[in-house]
MOPAC internal coordinates of N, CA, C and O (Angstrom, degrees):
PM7 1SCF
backbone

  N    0.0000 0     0.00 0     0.00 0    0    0    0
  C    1.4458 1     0.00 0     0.00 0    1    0    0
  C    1.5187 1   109.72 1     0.00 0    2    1    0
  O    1.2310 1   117.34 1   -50.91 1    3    2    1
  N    0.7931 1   122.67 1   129.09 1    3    2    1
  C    1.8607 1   139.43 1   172.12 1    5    3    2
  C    1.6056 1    98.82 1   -73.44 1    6    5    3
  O    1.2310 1   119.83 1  -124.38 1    7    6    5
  N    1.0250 1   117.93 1    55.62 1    7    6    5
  C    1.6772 1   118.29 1   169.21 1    9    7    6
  C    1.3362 1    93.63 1   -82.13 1   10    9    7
  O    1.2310 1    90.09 1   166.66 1   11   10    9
  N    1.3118 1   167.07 1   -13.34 1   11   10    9
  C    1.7518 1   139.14 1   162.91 1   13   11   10
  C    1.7021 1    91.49 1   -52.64 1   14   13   11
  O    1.2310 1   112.67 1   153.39 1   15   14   13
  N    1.6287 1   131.45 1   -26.61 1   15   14   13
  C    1.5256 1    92.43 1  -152.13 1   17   15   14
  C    2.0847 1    86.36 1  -113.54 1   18   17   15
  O    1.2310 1   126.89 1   169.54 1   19   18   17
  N    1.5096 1   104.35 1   -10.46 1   19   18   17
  C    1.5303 1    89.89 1   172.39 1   21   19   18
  C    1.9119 1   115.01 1   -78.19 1   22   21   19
  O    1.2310 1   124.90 1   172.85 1   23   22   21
  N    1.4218 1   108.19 1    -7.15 1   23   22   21
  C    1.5058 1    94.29 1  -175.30 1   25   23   22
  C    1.9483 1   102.80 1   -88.73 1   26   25   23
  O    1.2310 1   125.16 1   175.57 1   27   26   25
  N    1.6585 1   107.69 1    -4.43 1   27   26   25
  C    1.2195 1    97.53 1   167.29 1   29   27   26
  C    1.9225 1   120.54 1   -88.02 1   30   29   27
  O    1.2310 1   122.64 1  -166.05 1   31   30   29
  N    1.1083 1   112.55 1    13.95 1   31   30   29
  C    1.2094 1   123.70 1  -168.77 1   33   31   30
  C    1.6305 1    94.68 1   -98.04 1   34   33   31
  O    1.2310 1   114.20 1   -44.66 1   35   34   33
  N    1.4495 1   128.58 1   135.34 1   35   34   33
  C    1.4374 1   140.01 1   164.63 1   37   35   34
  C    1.4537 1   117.30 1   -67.52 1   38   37   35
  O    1.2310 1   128.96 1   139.73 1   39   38   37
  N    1.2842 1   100.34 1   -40.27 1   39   38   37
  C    1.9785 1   112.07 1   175.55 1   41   39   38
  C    1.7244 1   102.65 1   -72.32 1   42   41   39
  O    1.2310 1   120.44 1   150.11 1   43   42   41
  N    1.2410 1   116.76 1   -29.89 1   43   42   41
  C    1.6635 1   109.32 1   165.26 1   45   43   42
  C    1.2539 1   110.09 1   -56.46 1   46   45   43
  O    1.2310 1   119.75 1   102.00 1   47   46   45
  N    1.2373 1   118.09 1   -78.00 1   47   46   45
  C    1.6708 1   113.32 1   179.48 1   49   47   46
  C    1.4096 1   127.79 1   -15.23 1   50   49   47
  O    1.2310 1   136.21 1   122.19 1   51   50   49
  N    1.8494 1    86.22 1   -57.81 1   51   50   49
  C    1.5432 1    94.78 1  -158.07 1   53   51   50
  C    1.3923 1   119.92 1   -59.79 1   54   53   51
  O    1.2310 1   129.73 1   146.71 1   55   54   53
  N    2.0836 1    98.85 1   -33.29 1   55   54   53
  C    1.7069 1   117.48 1   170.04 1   57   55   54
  C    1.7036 1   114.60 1   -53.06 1   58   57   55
  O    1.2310 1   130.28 1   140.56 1   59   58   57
  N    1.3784 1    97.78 1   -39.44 1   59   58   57
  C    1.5952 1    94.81 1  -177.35 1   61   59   58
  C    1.7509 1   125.97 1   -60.25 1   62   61   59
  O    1.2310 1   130.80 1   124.08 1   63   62   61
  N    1.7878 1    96.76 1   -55.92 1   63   62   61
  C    1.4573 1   110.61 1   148.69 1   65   63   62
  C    1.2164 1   128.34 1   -20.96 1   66   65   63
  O    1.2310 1   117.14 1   134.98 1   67   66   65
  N    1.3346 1   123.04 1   -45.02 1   67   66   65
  C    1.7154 1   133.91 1  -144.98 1   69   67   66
  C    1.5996 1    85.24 1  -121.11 1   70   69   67
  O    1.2310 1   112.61 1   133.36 1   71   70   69
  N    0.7384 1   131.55 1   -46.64 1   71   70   69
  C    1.5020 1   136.56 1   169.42 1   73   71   70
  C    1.7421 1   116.33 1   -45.24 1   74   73   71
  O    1.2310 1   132.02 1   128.28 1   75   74   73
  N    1.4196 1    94.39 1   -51.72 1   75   74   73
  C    1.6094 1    94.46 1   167.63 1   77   75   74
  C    1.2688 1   132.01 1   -86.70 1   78   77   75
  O    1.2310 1   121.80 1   127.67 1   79   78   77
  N    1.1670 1   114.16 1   -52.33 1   79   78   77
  C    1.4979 1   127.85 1   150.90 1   81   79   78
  C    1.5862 1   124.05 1   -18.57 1   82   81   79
  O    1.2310 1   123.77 1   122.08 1   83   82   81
  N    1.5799 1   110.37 1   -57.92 1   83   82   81
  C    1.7488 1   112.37 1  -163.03 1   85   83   82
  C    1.5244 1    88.54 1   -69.79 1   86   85   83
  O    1.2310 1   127.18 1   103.21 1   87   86   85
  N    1.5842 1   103.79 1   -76.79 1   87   86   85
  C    1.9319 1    85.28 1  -165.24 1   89   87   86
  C    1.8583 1   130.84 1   -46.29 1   90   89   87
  O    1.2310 1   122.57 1   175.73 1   91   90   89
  N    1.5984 1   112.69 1    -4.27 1   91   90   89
  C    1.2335 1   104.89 1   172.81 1   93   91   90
  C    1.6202 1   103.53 1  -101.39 1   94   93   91
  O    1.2310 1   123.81 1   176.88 1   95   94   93
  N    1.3414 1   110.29 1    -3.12 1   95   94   93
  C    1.6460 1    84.74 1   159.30 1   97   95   94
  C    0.9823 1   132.02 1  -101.27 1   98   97   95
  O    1.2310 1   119.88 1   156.40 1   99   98   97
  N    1.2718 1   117.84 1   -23.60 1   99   98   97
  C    1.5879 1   141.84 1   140.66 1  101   99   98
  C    1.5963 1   108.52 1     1.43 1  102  101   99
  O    1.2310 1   130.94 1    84.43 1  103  102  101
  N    1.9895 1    96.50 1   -95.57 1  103  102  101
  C    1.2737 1   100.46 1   162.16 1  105  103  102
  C    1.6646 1   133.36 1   -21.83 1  106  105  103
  O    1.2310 1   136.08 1   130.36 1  107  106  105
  N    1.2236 1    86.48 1   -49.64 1  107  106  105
  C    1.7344 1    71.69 1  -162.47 1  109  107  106
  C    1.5608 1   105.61 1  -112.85 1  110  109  107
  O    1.2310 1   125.59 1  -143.05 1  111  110  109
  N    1.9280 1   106.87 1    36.95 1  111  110  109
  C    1.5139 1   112.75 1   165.79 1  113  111  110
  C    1.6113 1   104.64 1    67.55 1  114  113  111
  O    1.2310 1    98.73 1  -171.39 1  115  114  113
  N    1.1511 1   155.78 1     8.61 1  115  114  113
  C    1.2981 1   140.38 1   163.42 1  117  115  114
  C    1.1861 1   124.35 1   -90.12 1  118  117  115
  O    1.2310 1   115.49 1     1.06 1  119  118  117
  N    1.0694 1   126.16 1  -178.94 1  119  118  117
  C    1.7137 1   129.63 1  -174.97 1  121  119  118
  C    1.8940 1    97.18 1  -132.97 1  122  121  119
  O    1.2310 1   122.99 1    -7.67 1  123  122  121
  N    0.9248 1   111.88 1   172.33 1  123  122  121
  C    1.5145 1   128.22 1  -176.16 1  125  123  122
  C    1.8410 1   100.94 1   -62.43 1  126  125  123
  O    1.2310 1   131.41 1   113.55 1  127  126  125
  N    1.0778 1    95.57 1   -66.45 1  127  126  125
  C    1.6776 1   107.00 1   170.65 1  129  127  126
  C    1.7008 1   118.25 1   -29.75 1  130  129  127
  O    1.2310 1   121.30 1   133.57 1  131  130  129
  N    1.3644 1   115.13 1   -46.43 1  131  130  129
  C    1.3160 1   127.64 1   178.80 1  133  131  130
  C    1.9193 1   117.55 1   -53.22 1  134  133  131
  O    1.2310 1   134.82 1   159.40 1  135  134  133
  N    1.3633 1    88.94 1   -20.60 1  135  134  133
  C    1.7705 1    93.19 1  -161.72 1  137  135  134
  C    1.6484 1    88.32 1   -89.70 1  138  137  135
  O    1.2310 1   112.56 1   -64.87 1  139  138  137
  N    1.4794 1   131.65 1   115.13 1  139  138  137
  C    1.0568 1   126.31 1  -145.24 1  141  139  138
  C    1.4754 1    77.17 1  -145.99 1  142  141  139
  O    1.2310 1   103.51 1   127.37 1  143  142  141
  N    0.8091 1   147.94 1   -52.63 1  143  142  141
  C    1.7215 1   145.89 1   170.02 1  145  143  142
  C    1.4078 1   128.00 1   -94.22 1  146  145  143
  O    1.2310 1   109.15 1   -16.16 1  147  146  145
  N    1.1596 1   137.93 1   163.84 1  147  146  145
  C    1.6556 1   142.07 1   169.99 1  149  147  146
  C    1.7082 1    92.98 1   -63.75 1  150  149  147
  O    1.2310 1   112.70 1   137.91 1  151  150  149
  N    1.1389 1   131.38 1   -42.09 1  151  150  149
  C    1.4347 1   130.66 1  -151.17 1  153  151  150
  C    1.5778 1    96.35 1   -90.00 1  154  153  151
  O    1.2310 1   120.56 1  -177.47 1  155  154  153
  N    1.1951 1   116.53 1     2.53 1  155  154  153
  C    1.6788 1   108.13 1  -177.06 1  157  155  154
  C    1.9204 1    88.36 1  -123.97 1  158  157  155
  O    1.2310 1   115.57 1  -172.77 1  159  158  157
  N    1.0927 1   126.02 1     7.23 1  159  158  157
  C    1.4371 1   121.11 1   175.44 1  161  159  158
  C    1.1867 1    94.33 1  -107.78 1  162  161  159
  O    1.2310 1   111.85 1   112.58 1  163  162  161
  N    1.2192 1   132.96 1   -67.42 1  163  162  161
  C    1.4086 1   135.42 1   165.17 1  165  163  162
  C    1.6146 1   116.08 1   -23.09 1  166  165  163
  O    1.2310 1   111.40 1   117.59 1  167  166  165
  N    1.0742 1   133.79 1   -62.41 1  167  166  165
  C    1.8024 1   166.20 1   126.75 1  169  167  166
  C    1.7406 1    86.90 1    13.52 1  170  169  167
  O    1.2310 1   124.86 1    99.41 1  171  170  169
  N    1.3867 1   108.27 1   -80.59 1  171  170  169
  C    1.7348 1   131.03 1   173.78 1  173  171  170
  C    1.2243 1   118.09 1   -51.55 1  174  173  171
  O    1.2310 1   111.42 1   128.98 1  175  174  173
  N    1.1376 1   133.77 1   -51.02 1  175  174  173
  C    1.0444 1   138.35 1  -174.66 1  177  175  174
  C    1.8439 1   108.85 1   -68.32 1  178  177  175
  O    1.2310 1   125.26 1   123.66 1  179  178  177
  N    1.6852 1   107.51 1   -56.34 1  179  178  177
  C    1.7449 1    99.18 1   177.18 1  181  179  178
  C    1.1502 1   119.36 1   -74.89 1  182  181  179
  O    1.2310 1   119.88 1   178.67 1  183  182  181
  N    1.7672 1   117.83 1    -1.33 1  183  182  181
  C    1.3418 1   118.14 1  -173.20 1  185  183  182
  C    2.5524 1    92.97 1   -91.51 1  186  185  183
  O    1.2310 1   137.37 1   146.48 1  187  186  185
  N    1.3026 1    83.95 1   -33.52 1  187  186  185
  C    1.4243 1    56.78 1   166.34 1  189  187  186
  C    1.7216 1   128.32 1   -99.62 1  190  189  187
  O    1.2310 1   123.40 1   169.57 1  191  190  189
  N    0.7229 1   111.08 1   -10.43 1  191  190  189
  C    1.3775 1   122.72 1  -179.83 1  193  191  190
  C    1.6017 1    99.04 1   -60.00 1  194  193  191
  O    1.2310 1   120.94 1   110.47 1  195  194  193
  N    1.2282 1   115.81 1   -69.53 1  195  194  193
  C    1.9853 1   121.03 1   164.49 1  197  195  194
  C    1.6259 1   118.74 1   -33.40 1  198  197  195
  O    1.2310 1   125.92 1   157.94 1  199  198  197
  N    1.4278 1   106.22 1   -22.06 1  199  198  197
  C    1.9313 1   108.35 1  -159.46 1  201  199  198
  C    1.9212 1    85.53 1   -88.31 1  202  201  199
  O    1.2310 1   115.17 1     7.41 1  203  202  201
  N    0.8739 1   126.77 1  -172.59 1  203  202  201
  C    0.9609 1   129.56 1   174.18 1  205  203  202
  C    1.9311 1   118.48 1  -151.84 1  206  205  203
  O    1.2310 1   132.04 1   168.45 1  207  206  205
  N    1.1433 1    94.36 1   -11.55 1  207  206  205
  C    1.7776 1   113.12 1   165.31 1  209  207  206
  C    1.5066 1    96.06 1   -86.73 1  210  209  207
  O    1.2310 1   121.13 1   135.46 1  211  210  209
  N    1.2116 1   115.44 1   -44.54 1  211  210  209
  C    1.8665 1   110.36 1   175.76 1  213  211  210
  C    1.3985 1   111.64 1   -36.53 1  214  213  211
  O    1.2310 1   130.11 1   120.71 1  215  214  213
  N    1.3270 1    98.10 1   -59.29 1  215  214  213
  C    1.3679 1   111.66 1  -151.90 1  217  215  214
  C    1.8013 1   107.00 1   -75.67 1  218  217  215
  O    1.2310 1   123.13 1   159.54 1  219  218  217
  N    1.3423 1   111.60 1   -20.46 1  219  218  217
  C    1.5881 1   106.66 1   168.04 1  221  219  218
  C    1.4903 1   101.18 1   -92.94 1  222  221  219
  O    1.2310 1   114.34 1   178.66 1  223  222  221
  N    1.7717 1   128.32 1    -1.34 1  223  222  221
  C    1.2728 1   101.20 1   169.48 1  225  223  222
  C    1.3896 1   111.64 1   -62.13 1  226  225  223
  O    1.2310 1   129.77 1   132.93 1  227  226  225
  N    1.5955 1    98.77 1   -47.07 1  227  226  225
  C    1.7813 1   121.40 1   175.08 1  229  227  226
  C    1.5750 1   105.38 1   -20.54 1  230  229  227
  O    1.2310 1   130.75 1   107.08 1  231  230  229
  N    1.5473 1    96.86 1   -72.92 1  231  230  229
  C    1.4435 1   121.16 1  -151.28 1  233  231  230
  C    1.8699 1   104.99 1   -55.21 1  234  233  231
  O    1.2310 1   120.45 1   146.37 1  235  234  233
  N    1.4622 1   116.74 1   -33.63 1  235  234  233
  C    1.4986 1   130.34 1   165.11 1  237  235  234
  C    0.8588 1   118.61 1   -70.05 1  238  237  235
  O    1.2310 1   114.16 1   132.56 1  239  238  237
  N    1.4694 1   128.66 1   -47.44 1  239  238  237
  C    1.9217 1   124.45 1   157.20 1  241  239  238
  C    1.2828 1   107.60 1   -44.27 1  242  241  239
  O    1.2310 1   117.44 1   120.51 1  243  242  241
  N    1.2180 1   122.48 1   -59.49 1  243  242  241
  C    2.0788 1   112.82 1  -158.53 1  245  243  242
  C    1.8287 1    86.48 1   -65.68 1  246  245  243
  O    1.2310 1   118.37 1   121.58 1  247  246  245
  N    1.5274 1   120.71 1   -58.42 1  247  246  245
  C    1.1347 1   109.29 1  -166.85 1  249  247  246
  C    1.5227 1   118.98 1   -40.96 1  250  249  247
  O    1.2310 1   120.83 1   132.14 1  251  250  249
  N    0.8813 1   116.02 1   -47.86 1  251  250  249
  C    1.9440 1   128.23 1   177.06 1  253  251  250
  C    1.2821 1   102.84 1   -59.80 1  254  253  251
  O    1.2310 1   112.73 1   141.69 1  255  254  253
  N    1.5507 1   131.32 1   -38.31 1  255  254  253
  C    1.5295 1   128.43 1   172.93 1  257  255  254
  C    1.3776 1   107.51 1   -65.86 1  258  257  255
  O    1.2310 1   114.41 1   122.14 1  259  258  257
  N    1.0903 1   128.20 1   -57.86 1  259  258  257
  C    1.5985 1   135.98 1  -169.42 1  261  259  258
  C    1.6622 1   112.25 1   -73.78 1  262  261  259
  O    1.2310 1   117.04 1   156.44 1  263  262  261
  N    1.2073 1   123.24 1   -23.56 1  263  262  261
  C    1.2859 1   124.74 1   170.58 1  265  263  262
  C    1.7220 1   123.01 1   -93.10 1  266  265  263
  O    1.2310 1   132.21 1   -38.05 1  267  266  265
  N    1.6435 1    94.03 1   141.95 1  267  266  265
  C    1.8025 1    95.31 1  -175.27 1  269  267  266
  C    1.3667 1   100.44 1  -106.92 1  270  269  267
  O    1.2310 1   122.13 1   -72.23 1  271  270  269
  N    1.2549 1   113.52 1   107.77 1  271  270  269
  C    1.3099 1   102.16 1   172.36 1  273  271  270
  C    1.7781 1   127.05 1   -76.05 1  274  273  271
  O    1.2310 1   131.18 1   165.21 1  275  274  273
  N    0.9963 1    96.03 1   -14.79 1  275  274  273
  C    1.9987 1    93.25 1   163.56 1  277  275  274
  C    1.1909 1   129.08 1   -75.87 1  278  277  275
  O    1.2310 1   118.06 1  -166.19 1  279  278  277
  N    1.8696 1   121.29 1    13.81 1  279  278  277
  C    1.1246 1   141.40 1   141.47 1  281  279  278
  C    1.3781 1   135.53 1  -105.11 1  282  281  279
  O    1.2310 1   123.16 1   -43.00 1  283  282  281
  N    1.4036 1   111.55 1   137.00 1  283  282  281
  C    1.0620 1   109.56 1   171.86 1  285  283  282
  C    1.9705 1   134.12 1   -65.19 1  286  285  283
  O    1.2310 1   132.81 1   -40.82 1  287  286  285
  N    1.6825 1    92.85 1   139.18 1  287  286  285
  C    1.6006 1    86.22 1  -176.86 1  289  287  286
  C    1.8418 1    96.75 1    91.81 1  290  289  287
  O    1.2310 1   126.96 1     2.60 1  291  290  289
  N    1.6501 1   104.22 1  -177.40 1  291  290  289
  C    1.3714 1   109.94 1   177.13 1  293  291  290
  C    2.0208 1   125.97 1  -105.10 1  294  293  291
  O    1.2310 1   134.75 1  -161.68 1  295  294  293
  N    1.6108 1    89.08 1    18.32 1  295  294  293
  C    1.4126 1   104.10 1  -174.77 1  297  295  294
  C    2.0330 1   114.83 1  -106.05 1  298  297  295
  O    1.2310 1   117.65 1    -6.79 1  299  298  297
  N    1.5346 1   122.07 1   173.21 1  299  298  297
  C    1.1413 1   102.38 1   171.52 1  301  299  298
  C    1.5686 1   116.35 1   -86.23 1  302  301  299
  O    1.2310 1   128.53 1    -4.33 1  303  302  301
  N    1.3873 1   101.17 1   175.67 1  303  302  301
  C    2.0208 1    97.46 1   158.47 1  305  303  302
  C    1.3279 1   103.91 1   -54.02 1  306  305  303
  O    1.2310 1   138.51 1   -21.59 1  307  306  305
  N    1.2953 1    81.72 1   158.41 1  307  306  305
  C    1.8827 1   111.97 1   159.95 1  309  307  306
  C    1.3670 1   101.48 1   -56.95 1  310  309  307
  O    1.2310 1   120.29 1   150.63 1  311  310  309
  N    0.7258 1   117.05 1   -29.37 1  311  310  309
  C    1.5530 1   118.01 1  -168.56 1  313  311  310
  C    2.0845 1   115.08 1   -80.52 1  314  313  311
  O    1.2310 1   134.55 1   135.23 1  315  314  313
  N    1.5064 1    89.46 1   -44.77 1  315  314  313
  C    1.4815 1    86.97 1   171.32 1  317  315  314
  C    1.5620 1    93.89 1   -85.87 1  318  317  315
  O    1.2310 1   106.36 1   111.67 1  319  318  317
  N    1.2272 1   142.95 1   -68.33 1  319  318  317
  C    1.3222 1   107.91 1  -179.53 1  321  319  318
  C    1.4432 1   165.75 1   -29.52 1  322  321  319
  O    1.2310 1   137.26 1   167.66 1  323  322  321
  N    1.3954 1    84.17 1   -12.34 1  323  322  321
  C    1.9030 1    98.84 1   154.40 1  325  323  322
  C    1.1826 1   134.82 1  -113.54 1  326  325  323
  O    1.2310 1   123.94 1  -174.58 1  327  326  325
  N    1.7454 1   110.04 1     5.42 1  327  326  325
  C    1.8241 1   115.05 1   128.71 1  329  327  326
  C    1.4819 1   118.34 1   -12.32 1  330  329  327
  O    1.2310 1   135.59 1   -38.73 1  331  330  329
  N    1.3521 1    87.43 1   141.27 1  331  330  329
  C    2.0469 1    98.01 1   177.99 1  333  331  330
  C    0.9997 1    94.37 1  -134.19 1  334  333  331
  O    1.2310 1   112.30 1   156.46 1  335  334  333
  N    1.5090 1   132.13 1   -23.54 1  335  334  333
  C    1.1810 1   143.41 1  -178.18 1  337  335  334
  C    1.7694 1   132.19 1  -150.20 1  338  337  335
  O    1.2310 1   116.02 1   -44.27 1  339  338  337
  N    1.1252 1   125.16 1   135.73 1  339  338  337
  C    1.3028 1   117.10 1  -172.32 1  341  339  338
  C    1.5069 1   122.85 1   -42.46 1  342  341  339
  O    1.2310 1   113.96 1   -44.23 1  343  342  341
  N    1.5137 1   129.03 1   135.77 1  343  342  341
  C    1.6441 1   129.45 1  -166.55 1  345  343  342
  C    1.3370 1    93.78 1  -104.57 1  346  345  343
  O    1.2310 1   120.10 1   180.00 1  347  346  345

């Protein structure tokens, strides 16, 4: 994977973010709106970190972010691999 040139990409982030984020709010029924204090993110955050079904929801979101499926195997093309910079 050419991750030096996907961590310069803004839409990477944002997938990663959203990737981790949805299935732990999911789980535990909230919406974005709900996190109304540090002490209820904090709250979320050790409650999933402890779950352990959380954490492979997690682990299946990033995987689906980080993987191309219009290639073969778990790497990019040749083609995105000689990116220097996001296209």
């Amino acid at each position: 994977m050419n991750l030096k040139v996907r961590v310069k990409n803004p839409v990477f982030w944002v997938q990663i973010v959203l990737s981790i984020l949805t299935p732990v709010l999911a789980y535990a029924g909230l919406t974005a709106q709900d996190l109304t204090t540090w002490s209820k993110v904090g709250e979320l955050i050790v409650g999933a970190v402890s779950n352990p079904y959380v954490l492979s929801l997690v682990a299946v979101s990033v995987w689906n972010t980080l993987n191309d499926p219009t290639t073969k195997g778990l790497g990019d093309s040749a083609r995105a691999k000689s990116y220097t910079a996001p296209q």
